[in-house]
C-alpha positions, 0 to 999 in steps of 0.5 A, a space after each residue: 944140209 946143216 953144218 954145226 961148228 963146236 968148240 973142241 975146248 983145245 982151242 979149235 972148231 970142229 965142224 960136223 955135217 947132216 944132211 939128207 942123204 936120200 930122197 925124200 928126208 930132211 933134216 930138222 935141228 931142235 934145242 931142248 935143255 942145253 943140248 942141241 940134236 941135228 937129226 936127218 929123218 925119213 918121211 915118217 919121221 923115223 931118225 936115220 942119223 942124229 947128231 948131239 951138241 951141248 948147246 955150250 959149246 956150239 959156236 954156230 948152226 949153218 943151214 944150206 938150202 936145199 939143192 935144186 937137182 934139175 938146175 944145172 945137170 941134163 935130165 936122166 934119159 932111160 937106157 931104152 931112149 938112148 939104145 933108140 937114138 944111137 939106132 937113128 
């Protein structure tokens, strides 16, 4: 996930949020001729969704590491293992 906070220019930040919203897509930030683009992209490198910013008035770019899925939450169990459990 990537977070980009911009000056609104009425004294306040707005703060805009991209992140991968499906397996296998990532999010990439690039800077090119005052203008910063946060794009979250398919494997193939096709845009899903891209977020434009005049470099101006980006105040800053936050980029969170990946969550690991499997820390933290039990493991998915498929409906058959758990009709096979309840019958013991």
């Amino acid at each position: 996930m990537v977070e980009v906070i911009v000056d609104a220019g009425t004294g306040s930040a707005r703060t805009f949020e991209v992140s991968a919203t499906r397996a296998g897509r990532r999010v990439e930030v690039t800077t090119a001729r005052g203008i910063v683009e946060v794009a979250e992209l398919t494997r193939s490198g096709n845009p899903v969704r891209v977020g434009r910013f005049m470099a101006t008035r980006v105040i800053a770019i936050v980029e969170h590491p990946a969550s690991d899925n499997t820390a933290g939450q039990e493991r998915r169990r498929s409906r058959r293992v758990e009709q096979e459990e309840t019958l013991l």
